[in-house]
C-alpha positions in Angstrom: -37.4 204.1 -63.4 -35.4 207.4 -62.4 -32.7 208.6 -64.5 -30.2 210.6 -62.5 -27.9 213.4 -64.6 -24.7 213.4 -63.7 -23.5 216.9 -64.1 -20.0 218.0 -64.5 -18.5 220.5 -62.4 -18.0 223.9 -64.0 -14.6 226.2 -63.5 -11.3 226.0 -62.4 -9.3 225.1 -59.4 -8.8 228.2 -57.2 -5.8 229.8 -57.6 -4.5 229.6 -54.2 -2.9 226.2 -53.2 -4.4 224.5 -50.1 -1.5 224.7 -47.3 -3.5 223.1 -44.8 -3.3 219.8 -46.8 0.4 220.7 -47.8 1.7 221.1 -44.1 -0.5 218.2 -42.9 1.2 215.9 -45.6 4.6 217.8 -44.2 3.9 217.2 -40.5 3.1 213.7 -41.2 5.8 212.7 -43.2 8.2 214.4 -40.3 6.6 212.5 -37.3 7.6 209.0 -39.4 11.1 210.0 -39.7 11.2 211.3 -36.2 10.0 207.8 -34.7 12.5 206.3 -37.3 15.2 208.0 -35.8 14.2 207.5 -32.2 14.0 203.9 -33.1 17.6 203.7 -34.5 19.0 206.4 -31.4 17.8 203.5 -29.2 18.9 200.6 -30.9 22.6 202.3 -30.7 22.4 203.4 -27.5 21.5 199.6 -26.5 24.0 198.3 -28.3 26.8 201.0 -27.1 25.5 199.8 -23.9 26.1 196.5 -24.3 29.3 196.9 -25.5 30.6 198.6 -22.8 29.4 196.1 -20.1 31.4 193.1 -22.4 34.7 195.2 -22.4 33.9 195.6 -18.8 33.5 192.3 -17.9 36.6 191.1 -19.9 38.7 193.9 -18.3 37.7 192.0 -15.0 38.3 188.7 -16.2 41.9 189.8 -17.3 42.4 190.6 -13.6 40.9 187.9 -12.4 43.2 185.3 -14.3 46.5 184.6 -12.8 49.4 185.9 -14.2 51.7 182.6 -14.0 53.6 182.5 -17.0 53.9 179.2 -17.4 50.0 178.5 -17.9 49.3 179.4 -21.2 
């Protein structure tokens, strides 16, 4: 059988910090919110939409009824 050493490394980290791992993590983290955000933009924009088109329609519906007072 073939016993394998396991050797621990020797020094320290380097002394400069790694800024391609920093602004990946960075770049990452802003693409979620950004989707996030378009998601939410959109949702309001539908339902902004949507409630335009109802006061629409019930603006037309108002002119559409007859304006006889006696039916209430």
């Amino acid at each position: 059988m073939i016993a394998f050493s396991i050797t621990q490394a020797v020094g320290s980290p380097p002394a400069f910090p790694n800024y391609y791992v920093l602004f990946w993590s960075l770049f990452n983290l802003l693409v979620l919110i950004a989707v996030i955000a378009g998601i939410v933009w959109y949702l309001k924009k539908q339902s902004d939409y949507r409630r335009q088109v109802v006061s629409k329609l019930d603006y037309l519906i108002a002119l559409l009824e007859p304006n006889n007072p006696d039916n209430k």
